[in-house]
C-alpha positions in Angstrom: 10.9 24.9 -5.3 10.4 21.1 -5.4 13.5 18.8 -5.3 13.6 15.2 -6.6 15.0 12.8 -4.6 16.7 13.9 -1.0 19.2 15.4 -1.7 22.8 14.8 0.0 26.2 15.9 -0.5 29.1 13.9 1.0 32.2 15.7 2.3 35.3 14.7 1.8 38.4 15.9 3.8 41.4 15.4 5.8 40.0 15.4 9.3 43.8 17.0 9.8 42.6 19.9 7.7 39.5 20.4 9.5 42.1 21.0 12.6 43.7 23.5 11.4 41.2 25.3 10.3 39.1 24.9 13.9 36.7 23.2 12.6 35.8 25.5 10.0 35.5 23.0 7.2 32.5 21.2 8.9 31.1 24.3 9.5 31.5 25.3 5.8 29.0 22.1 4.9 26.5 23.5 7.6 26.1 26.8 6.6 25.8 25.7 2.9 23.2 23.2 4.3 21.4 25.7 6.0 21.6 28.1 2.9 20.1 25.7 0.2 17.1 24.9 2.7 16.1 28.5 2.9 16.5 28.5 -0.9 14.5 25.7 -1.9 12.7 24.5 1.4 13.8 21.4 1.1 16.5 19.8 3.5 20.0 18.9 2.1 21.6 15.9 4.5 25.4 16.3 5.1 27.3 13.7 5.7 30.7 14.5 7.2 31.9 12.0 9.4 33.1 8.9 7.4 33.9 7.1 10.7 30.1 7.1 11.3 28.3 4.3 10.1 25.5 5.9 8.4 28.0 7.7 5.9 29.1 4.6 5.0 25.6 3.3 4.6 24.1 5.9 3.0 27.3 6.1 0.8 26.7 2.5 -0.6 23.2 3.3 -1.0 23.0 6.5 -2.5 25.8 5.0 -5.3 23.8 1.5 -5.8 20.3 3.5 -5.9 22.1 5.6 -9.2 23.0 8.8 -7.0 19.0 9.5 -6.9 19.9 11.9 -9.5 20.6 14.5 -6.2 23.4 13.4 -4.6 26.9 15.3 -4.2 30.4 14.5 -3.5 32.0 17.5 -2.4 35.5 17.1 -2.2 37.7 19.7 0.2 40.8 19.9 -2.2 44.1 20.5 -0.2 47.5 19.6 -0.4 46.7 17.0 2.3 43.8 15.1 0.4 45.9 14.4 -2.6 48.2 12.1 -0.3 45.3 10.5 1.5 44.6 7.6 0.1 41.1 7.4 1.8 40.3 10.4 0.3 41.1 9.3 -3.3 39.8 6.2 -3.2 36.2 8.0 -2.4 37.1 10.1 -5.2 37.9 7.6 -8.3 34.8 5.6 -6.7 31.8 8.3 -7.2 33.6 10.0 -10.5 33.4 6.3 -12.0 29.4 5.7 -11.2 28.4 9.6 -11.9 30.4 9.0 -15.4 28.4 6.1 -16.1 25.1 8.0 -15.4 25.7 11.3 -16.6 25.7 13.3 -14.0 29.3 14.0 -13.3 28.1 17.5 -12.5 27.5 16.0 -8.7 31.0 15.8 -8.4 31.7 19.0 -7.0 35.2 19.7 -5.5 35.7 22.8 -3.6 39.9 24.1 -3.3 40.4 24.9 0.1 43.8 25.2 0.1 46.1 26.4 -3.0 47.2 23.6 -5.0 49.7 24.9 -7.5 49.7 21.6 -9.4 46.0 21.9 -10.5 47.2 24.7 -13.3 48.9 22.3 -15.0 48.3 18.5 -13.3 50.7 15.7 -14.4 49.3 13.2 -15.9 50.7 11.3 -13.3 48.0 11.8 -10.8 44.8 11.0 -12.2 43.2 12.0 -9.1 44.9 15.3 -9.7 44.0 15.7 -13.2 40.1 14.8 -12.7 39.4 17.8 -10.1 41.4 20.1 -12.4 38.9 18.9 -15.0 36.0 20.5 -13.3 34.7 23.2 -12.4 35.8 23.5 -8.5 35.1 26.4 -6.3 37.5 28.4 -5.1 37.7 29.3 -1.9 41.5 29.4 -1.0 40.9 33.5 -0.3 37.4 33.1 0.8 38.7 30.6 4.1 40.7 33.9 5.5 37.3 35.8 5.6 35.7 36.1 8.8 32.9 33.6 8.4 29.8 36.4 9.1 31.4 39.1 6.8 29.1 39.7 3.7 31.4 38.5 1.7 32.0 34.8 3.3 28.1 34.7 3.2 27.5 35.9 -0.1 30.0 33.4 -1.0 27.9 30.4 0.7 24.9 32.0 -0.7 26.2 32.0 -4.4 27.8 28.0 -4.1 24.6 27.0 -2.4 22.4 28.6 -5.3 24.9 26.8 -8.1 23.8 23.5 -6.0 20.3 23.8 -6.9 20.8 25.0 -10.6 22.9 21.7 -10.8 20.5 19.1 -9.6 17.9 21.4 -11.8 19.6 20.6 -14.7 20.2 16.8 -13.6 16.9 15.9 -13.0 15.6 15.2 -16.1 19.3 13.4 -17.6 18.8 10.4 -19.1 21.7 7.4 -18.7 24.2 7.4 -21.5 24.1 4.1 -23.5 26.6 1.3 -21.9 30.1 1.4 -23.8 33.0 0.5 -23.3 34.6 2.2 -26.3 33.6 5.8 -27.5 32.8 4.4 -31.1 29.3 3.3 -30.3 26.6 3.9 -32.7 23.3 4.7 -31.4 21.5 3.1 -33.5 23.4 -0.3 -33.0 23.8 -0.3 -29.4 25.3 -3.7 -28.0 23.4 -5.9 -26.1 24.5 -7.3 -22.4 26.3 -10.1 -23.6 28.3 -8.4 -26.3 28.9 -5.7 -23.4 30.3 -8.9 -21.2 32.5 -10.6 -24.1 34.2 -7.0 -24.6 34.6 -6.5 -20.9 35.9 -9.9 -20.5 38.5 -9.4 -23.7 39.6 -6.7 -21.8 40.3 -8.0 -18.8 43.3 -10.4 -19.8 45.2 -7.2 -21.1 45.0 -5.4 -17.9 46.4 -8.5 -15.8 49.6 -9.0 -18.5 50.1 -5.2 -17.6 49.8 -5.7 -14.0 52.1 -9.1 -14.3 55.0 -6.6 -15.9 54.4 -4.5 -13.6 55.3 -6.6 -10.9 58.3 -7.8 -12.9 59.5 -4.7 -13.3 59.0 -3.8 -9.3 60.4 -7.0 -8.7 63.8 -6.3 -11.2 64.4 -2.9 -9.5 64.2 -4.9 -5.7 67.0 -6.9 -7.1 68.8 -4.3 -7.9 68.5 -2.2 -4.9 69.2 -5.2 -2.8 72.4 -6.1 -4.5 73.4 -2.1 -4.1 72.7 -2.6 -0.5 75.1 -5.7 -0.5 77.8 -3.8 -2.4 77.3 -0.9 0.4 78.1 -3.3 3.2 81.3 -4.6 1.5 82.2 -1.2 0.7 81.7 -0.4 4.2 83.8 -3.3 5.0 86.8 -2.3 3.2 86.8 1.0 4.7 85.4 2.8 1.4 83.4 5.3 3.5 80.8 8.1 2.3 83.1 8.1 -1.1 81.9 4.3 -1.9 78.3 4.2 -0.6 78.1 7.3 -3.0 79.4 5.4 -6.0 77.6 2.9 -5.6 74.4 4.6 -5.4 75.1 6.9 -8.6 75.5 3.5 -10.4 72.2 2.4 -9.0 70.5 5.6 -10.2 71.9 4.6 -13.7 71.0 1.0 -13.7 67.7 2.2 -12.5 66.7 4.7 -15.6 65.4 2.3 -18.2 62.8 0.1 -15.4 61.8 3.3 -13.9 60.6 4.5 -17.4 59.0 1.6 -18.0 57.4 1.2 -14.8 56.0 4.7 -15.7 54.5 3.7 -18.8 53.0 0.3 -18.1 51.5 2.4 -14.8 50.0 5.1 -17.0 48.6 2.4 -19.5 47.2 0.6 -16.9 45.2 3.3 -15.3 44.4 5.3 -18.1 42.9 1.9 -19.7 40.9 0.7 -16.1 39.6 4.3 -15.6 38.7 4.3 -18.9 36.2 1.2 -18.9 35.2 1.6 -14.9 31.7 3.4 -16.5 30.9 0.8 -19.1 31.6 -2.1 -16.5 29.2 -0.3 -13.7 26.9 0.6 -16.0 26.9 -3.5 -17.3 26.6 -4.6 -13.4 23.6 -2.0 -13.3 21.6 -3.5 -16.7 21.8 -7.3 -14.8 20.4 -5.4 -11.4 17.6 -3.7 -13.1 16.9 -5.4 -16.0 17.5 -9.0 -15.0 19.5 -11.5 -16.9 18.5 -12.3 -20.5 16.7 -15.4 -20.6 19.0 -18.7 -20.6 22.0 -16.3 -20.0 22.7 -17.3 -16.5 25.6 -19.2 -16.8 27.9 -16.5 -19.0 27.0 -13.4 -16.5 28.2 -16.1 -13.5 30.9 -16.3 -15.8 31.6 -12.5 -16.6 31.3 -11.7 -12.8 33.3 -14.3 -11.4 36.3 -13.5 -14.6 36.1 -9.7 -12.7 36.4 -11.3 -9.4 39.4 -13.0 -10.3 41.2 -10.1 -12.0 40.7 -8.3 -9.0 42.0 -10.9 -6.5 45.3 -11.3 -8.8 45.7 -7.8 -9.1 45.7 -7.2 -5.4 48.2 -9.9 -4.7 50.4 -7.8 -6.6 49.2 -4.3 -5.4 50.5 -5.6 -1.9 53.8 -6.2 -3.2 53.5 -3.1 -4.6 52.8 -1.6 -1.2 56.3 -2.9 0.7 58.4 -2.2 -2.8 57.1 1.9 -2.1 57.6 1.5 1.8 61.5 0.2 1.1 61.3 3.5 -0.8 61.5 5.8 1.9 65.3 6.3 2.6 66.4 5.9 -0.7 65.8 9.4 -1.9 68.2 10.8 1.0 70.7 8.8 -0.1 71.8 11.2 -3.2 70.2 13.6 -5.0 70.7 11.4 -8.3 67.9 9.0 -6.9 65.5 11.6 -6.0 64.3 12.2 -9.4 64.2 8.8 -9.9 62.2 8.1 -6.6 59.4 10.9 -7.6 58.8 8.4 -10.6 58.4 5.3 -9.4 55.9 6.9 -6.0 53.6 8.2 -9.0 53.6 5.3 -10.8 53.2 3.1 -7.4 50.2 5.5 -6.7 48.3 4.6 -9.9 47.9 0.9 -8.8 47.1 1.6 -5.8 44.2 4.2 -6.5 43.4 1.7 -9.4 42.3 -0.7 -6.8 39.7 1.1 -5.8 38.0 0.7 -8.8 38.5 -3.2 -8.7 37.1 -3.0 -5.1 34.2 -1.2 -5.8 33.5 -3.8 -8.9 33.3 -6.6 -6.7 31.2 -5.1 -4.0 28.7 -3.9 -6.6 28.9 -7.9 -8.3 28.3 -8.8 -4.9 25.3 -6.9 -4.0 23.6 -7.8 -7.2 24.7 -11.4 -7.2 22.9 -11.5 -3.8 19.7 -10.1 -5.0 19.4 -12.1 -7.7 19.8 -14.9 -6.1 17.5 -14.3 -3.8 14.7 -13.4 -6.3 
């Protein structure tokens, strides 16, 4: 059975997992490796180790090539990956270029580990919510089989076999049109330079979001910092436990409305980025591989240097971000009325942050086309 491309399938896991398990998680990939070979004769490359240089190498490559149409991500869903931010980065990054190609069948994630969430993810976690939209393996009882019983193998056999029906079915996809809304009409597809102008309208919307964001991160600082002054006072008067604790319940009030909002302008923000990551790859693609229509030069110079500054503003503020969530950590044990309240704002923190991985990945690709066509 003839397979094009060469095909590849990136792990990704908590190296902490892989511990636990003694190593069992790498093995997983070898076996499956192994299996699909003696299926279709044809070699499947793992890579497993993203502290090796050729994962990241043949990472950038396999995304900027389009995937080859035979590469997949295979994600090793614990409790453990959802809080590493390595992990979801990687994630967001290949769902976002598979999307824009059609071939978000490559993304394959595999639950190692039960995660009770994925019944009913929170919209919260969009990381979350996009493995619980497909259709992972489960192998949370298969782990506790003895890796040469019949039914671990069978199990290895049978994912292995789904591999090859999936890049079967891949191989002859065809790109979806470049949009950034879901109203196109086939037979009026836009041309780059309306793509651009509708990316670049969009732009300006994200960055007021991001700017009240950061206002509203900002307000809350105030307000925690002038609870912390109010606690020292209290402290000096001799108001003990009994004052720190008033204090804070009037904090957790105060803090309702901004969390709330903080909550939605998050959500808004990521929903809308995630949203148009496809259309804007798929527009950086068209100017790699069709060129730049003729006399056009100046506006795509324009359209890719208006992304590179959205990105650089945006993560200004995503570091401010960072040190509001680290000043975070010792206000939940404070009362039980700021837990809630805690939970909240960590989720909507978490959405910036993971929604910087998309910028990042923007730039990078601007930058590796900007390179070549220069030098052409």
């Amino acid at each position: 059975m003839a397979i094009n491309g060469d095909p590849a399938g990136f792990w990704s896991y908590t190296h902490r997992d892989d511990e636990i398990e003694d190593g069992r998680i790498k093995r997983l990939a070898k076996k499956i490796a192994n299996e699909f070979e003696g299926i279709t004769a044809e070699e499947l490359d793992v890579f497993l180790d993203k502290k090796d240089i050729k994962w990241g190498d043949e990472w950038r490559k396999r995304i900027d090539n389009a995937l080859t149409g035979s590469t997949f991500f295979m994600p090793i869903v614990t409790p453990r990956f959802f809080k590493s931010e390595e992990c979801r980065r990687e994630i967001l990054t290949f769902a976002g270029h598979a999307k824009s190609l059609g071939l978000e069948e490559l993304l394959l994630p595999i639950l190692y580990f039960d995660v009770p969430q994925l019944k009913d993810p929170s919209p919260d976690d969009e990381v979350m919510t996009l493995v619980a939209q497909r259709q992972y393996e489960d192998w949370t009882k298969l782990r506790l089989e003895d890796e040469d019983s019949p039914e671990y193998r069978k199990a290895v056999n049978r994912l292995a076999a789904r591999l090859v029906e999936i890049l079967e079915r891949t191989a002859e996809v065809e790109p979806p049109p470049v949009a950034l809304t879901d109203d196109i009409d086939p037979e009026d597809e836009p041309g780059m330079l309306e793509l651009m102008a509708d990316a670049e309208a969009a732009l300006p919307s994200w960055a007021n979001s991001m700017e009240q964001f950061g206002a509203t991160v900002r307000e809350m600082g105030e307000r925690v910092k002038l609870a912390n002054e109010e606690m020292s006072a209290s402290d000096a008067r001799g108001g003990g436990f009994a004052g720190r604790l008033r204090i804070t319940q009037s904090l957790a009030e105060d803090l309702k409305k901004p969390v709330d909002k903080l909550g939605q302008l998050g959500y808004q923000y990521s929903a809308d980025l995630l949203a148009i990551d496809p259309g804007i790859l798929g527009i950086i693609r068209l100017v790699e591989t069709e060129g730049v229509p003729g006399g056009n030069e100046a506006q795509v110079v324009e359209f890719f240097n208006t992304i590179r500054t959205t990105a650089g503003q945006i993560r200004g503020m995503v570091s401010s971000v960072r040190e509001f969530s680290g000043s975070l950590d010792g206000a939940a044990s404070l009362s039980r009325s700021m837990r809630p309240l805690v939970k909240k704002m960590r989720a909507s923190l978490q959405k910036v942050v993971d929604g910087q991985a998309v910028l990042d990945e923007w730039e990078r690709r601007i930058d590796e086309v900007s390179r070549m066509t220069e030098g052409s």
